[in-house]
C-alpha positions as a Markdown table, in Angstrom:
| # | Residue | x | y | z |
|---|---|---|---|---|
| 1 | Unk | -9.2 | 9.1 | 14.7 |
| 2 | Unk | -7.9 | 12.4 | 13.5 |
| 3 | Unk | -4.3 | 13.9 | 13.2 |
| 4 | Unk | -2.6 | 14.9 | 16.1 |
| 5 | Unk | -3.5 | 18.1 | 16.0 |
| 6 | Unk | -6.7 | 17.4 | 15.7 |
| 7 | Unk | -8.3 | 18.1 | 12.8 |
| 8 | Unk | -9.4 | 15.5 | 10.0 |
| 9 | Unk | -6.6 | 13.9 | 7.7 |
| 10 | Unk | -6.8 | 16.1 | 4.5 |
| 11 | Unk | -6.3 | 13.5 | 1.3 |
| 12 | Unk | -6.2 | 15.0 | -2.7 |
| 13 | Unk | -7.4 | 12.1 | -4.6 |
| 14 | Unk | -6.3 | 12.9 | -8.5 |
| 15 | Unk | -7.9 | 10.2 | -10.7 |
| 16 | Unk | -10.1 | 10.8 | -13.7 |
| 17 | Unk | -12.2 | 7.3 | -13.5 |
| 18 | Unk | -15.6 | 7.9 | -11.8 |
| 19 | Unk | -15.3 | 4.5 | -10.4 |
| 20 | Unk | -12.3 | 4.5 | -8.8 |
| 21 | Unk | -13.4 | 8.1 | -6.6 |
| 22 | Unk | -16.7 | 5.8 | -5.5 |
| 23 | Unk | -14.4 | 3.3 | -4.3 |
| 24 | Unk | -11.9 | 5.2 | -2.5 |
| 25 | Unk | -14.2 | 7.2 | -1.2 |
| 26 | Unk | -15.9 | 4.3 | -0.2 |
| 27 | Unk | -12.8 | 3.0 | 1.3 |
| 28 | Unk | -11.8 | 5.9 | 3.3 |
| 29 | Unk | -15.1 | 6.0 | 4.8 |
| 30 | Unk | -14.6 | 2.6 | 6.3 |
| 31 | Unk | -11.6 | 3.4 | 7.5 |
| 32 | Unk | -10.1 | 4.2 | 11.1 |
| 33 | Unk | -9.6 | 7.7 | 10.6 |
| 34 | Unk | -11.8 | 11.1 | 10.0 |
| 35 | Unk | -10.6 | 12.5 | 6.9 |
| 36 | Unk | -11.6 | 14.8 | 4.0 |
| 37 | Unk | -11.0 | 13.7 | 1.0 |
| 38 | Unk | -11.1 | 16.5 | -2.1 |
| 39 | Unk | -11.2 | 15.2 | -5.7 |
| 40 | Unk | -9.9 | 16.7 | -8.7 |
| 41 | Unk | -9.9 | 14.8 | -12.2 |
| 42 | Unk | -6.7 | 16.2 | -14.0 |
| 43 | Unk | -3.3 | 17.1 | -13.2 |
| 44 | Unk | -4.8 | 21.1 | -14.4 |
| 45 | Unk | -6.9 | 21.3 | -11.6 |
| 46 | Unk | -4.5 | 19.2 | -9.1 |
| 47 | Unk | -2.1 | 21.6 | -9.6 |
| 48 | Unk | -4.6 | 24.8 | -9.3 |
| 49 | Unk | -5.9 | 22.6 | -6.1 |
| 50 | Unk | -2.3 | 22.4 | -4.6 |
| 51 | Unk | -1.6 | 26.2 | -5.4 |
| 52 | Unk | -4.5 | 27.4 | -4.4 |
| 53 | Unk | -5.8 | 29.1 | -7.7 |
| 54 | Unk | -9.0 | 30.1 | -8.5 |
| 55 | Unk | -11.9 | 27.6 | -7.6 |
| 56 | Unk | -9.7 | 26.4 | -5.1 |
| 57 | Unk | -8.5 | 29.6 | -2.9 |
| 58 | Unk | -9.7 | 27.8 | 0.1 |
| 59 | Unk | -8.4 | 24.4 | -0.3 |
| 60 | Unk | -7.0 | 22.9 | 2.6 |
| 61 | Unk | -3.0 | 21.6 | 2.3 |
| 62 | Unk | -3.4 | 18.0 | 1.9 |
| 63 | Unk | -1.5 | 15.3 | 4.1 |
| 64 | Unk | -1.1 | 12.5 | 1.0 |
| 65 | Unk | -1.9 | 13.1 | -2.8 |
| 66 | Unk | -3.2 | 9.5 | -4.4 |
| 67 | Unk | -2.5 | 10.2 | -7.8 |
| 68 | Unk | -3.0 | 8.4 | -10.6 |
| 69 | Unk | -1.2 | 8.8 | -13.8 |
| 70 | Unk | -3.1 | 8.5 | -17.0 |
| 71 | Unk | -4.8 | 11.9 | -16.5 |
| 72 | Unk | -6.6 | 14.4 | -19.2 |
| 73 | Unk | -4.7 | 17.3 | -19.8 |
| 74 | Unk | -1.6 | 17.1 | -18.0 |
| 75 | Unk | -0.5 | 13.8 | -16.6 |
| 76 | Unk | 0.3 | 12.3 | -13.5 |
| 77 | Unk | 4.0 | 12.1 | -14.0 |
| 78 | Unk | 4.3 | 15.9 | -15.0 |
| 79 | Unk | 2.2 | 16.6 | -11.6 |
| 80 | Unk | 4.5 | 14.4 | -9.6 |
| 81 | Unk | 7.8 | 16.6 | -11.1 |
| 82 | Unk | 5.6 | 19.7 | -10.3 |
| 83 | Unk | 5.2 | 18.5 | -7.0 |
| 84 | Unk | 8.5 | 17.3 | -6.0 |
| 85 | Unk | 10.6 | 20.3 | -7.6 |
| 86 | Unk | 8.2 | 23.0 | -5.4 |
| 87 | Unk | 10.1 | 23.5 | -1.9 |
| 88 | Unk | 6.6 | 24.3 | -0.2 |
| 89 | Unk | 5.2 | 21.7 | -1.7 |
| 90 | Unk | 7.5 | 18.5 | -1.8 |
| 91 | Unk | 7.4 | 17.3 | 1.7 |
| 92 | Unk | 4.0 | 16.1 | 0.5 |
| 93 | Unk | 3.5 | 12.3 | 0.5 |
| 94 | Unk | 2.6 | 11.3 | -2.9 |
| 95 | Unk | 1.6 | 7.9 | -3.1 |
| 96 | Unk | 1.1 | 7.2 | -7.1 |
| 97 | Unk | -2.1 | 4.6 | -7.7 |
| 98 | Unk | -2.3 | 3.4 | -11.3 |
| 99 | Unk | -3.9 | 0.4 | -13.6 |
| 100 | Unk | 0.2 | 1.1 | -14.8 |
| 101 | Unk | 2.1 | -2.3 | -14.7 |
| 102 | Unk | 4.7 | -0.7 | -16.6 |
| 103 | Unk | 8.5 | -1.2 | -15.2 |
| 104 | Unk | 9.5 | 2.3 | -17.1 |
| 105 | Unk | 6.4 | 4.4 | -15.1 |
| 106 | Unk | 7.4 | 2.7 | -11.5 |
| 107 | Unk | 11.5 | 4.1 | -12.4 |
| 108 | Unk | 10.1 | 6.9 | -13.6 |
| 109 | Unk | 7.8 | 8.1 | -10.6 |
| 110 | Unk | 10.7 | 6.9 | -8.0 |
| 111 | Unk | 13.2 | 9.0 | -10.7 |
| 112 | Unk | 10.5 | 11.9 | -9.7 |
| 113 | Unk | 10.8 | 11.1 | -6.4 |
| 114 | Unk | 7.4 | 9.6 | -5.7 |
| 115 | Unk | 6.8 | 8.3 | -1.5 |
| 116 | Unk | 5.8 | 4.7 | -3.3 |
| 117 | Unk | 4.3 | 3.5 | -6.7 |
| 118 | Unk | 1.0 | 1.0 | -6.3 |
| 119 | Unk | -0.9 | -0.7 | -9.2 |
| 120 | Unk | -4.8 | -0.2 | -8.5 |
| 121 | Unk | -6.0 | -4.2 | -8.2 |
| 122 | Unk | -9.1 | -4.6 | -10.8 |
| 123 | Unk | -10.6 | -6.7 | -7.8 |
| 124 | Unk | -13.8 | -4.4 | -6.1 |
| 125 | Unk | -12.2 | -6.3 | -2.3 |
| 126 | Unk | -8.6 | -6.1 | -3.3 |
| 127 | Unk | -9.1 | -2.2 | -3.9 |
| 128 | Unk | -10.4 | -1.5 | -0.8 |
| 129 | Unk | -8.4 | -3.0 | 1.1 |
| 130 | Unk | -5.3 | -1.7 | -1.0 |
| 131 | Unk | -7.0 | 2.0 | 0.1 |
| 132 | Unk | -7.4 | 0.9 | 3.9 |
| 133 | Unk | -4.0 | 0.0 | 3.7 |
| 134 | Unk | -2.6 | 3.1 | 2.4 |
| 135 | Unk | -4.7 | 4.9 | 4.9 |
| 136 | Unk | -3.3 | 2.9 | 8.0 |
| 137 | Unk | 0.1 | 3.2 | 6.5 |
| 138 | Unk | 0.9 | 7.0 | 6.1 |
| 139 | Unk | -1.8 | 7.6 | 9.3 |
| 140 | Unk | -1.0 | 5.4 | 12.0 |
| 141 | Unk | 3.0 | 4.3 | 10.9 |
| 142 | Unk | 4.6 | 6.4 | 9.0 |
| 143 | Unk | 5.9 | 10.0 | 10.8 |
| 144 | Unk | 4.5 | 13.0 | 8.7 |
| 145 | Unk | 6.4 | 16.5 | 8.3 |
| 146 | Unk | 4.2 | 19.2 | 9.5 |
């Protein structure tokens, strides 16, 4: 399945942990739709990504942004305000995917206006299916802006 439009769902995964790319990626490859997911590993080159500096002057506008939020250089929080402040930008579903149990990061990231806060399960199944999930959410529920 694609979008309406056509084309394949564009997803920015922002996550530093090797392992947790393999398994999303392995996740969204299972899934129910065609998709192309891009990968950067710090907020830096997520925000470069999303404004389409230099590597990334050809990177597509993505349709979710997984981030996580224990990231080198500049962290997922200061991404997520970045995000959410930018007019061409905010409209963006940002779905925030973090080993965080903290109660002061969940207020926080709703504070900065995150679409919904989940805590990665350490379980190899559990993860997966937390991924599938998000996927069939925003995809085949939810109502996107174009």
């Amino acid at each position: 399945m694609t979008t309406l439009d056509g084309r394949p769902v564009e997803i920015l995964l922002v996550e530093d942990n090797e392992g947790d790319v393999r398994l999303t990626r392995e996740a969204l490859r299972e899934g129910h739709f065609c998709n192309r997911l891009s990968v950067v590993g710090d907020g830096v080159h997520a925000l470069d990504f999303l404004y389409r500096r230099p590597p990334y002057q050809e990177a597509p506008r993505p349709d979710l942004i997984l981030l996580d939020l224990n990231l080198p250089r500049i962290d997922g929080r200061e991404v997520l305000a970045e995000i959410k402040s930018d007019p061409s930008l905010r409209r963006i579903p940002v779905v925030v995917l973090t080993t965080s149990r903290a109660e002061e990061d969940l207020v926080r990231t709703y504070d900065l206006h995150a679409n919904c806060f989940i805590t990665k399960p350490v379980d190899f199944d559990q993860f997966i299916q937390v991924v599938k999930n998000i996927e069939n959410f925003w995809f085949t529920i939810v109502v996107l802006p174009p």
